[in-house]
C-alpha positions in Angstrom: 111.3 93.5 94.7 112.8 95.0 91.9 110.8 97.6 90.6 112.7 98.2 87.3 114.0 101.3 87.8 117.6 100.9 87.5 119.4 103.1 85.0 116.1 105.1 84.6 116.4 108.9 84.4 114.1 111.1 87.1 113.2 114.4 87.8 111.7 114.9 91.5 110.4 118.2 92.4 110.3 119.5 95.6 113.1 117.6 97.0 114.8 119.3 99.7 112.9 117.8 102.5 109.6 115.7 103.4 108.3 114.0 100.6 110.5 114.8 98.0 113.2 114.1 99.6 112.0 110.6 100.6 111.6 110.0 97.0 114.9 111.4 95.8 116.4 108.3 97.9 114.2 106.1 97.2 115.2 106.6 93.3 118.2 106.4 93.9 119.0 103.3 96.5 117.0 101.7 93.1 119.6 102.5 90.6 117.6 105.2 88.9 119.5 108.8 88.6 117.6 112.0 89.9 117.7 115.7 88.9 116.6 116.5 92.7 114.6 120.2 92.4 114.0 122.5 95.3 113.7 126.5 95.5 116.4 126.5 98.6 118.1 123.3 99.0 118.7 121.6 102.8 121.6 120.2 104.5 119.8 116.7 103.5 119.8 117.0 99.7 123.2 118.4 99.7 124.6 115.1 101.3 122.0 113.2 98.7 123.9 115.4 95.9 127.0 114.4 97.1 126.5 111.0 95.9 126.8 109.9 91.8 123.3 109.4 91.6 121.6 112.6 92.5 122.2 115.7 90.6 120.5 118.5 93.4 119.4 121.8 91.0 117.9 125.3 92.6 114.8 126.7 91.2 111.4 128.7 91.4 109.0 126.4 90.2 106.8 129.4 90.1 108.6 131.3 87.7 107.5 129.7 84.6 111.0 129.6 82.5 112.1 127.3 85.4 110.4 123.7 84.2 111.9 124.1 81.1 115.3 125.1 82.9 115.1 121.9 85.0 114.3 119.6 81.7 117.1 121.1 80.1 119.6 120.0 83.4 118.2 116.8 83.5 119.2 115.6 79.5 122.2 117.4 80.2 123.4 115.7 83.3 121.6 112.2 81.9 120.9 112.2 78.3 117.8 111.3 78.5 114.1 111.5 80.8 112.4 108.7 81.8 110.1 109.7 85.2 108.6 113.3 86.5 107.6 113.5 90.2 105.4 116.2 90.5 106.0 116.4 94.6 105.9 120.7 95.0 103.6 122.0 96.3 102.3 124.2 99.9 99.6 125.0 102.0 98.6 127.9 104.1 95.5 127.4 107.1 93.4 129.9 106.2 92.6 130.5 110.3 90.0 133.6 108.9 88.0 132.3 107.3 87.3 132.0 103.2 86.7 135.9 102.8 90.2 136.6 104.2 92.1 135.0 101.3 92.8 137.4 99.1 93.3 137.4 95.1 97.0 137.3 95.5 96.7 134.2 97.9 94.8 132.4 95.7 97.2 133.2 93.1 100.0 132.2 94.9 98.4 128.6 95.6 97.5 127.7 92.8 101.0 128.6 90.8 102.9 126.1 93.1 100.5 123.5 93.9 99.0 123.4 90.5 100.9 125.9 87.7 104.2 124.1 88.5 103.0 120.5 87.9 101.1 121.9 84.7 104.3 123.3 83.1 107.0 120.5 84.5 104.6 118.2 82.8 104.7 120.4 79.2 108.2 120.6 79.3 109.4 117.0 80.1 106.5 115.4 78.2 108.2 115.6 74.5 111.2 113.5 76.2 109.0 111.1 77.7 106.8 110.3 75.0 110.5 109.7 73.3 110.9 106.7 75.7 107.6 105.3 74.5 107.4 103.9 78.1 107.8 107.1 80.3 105.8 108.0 83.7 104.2 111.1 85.6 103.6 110.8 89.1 102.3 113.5 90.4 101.1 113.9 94.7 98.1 114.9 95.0 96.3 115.1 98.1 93.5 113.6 99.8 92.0 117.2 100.1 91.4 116.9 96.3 87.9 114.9 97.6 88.2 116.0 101.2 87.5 119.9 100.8 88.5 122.0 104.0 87.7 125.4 104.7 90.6 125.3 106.8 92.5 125.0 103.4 89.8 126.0 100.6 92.1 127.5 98.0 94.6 124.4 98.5 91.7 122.1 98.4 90.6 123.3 95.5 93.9 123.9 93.9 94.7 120.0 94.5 91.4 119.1 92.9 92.5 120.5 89.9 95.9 119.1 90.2 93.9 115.7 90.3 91.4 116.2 87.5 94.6 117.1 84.9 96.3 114.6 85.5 93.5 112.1 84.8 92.6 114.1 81.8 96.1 113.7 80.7 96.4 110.1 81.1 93.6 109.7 78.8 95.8 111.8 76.4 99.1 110.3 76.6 98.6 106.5 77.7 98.4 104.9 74.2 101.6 106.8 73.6 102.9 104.8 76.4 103.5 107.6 78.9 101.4 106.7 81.9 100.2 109.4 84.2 99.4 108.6 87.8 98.8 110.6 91.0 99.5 109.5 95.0 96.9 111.4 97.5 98.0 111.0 101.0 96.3 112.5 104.0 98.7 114.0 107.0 102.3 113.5 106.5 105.1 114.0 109.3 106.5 116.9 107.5 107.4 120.3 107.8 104.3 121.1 106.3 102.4 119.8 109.1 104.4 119.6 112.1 107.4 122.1 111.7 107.3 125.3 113.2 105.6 127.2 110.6 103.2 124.0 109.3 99.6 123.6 109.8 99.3 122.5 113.7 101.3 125.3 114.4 99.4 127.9 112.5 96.2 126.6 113.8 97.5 126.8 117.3 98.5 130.4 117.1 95.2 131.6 115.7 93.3 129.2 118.6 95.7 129.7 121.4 95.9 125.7 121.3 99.0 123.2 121.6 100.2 122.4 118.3 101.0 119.0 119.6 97.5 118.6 120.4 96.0 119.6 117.5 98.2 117.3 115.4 97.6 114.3 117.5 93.6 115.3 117.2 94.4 115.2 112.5 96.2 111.8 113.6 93.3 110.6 115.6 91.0 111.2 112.8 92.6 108.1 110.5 91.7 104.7 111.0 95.9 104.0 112.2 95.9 106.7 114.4 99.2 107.8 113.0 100.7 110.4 110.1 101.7 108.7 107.6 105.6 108.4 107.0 107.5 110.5 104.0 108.8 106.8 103.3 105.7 105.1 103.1 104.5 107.8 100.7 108.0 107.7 98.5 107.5 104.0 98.0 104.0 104.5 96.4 105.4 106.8 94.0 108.2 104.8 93.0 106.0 101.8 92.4 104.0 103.2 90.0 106.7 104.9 88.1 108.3 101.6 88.1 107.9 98.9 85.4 105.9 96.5 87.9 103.2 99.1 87.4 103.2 98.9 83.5 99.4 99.0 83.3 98.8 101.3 85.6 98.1 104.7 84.4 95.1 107.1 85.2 94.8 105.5 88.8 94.9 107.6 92.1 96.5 105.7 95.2 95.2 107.0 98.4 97.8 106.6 101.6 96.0 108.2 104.6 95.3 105.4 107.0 91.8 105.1 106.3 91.2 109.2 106.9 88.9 108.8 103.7 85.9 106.8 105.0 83.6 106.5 101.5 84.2 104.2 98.9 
């Protein structure tokens, strides 16, 4: 299926692994051209960057002169902006409990899983509404609906990532920009599975196997399974694609059936 996103121009935050970098090649193998954002880089976007279609830029998302700073590389290296992939984002297990999270960690969760999206989205918006036909995509999370104490302040932090992003589709859709979000439930990522993700943190604090405890977040979906960074890229690049040209304010859920209410 073509998607129609050949020739497009696409900025994907949060690209160095995971998600992001799922979607980075998913863009690409379609023909699109990606400013491919990350605060470090990997080994894996550098090979990405190696290749015509994928320009790989370094910056703090957090610092708020950056979203501008990525726009700005992105008509630079492709004249123009069609898509914005809103992937950053992080989460901390909160192992003690709500009144151990301070100010400065609720700060600093809600300036990278919401703050960054918020200003990506002011500064590429002017050169999407320019296309008369751009789109947001922005990954959200089923924890938007599915509050956690585990992860209060990135629950609620997603929430509100959710709720601007409808808001804003109301805003911008009869200017043709469409804005859309993808919420999936656990992912085989880093953020979940690597040494420093959730299973791990949990099993610290609980003296647990973090193999255990991910297989127990697994068992809680319908599947059984995590869902694949794949699975989740091709979602996003659906809806940024022209196939989904009336498509804007939605939410697409990918969590195999974690979610169990209508």
């Amino acid at each position: 299926m073509d998607l129609g996103l050949s020739g497009k121009s696409v900025i994907v935050t949060g690209a160095s692994r995971g998600i992001g970098l799922a979607v980075t090649r998913v863009f690409a193998d379609e023909g699109a051209s990606v400013v491919a954002v990350s605060k470090g880089g990997s080994a894996e976007l550098k090979d990405l960057a190696g290749t015509p279609r994928v320009h790989a830029v370094t910056v703090d998302l957090t610092d708020p002169l950056g979203p501008p700073a990525v726009v700005e590389a992105a008509l630079s290296a492709f004249g123009r902006l069609d898509v914005l992939v809103n992937n950053v984002g992080a989460v901390r297990p909160r192992v003690g409990g709500f009144t151990s999270v301070t100010d400065d960690d609720w700060e600093a969760i809600f300036q990278v899983n919401l703050f960054a999206a918020v200003r990506m989205t002011r500064a590429a918006l002017p050169h999407l509404l320019e296309t008369g036909a751009g789109s947001i995509v922005t990954v959200s999370s089923v924890n938007a609906v599915l509050p956690d104490p585990l992860v209060i302040d990135y629950s609620a932090a997603k929430a509100a990532l959710s709720s601007f992003c409808k808001s804003l589709s109301k805003e911008v859709g009869p200017a043709g920009v469409r804005v859309n979000t993808v919420s999936p439930g656990p992912v085989a990522t880093a953020l979940w599975l690597g040494d420093g993700g959730v299973a791990a943190t949990v099993a610290r604090a609980t003296g647990g196997d973090p193999a255990a405890i991910a297989d127990r977040a697994a068992g809680d979906s319908v599947t059984g399974r995590f869902t694949r960074p794949e699975e989740v890229a091709d979602v996003v690049a659906f809806l940024a694609g022209e196939r989904a040209a009336n498509i804007t304010g939605a939410d697409v859920t990918i969590d195999g059936g974690l979610i169990s209410t209508l």
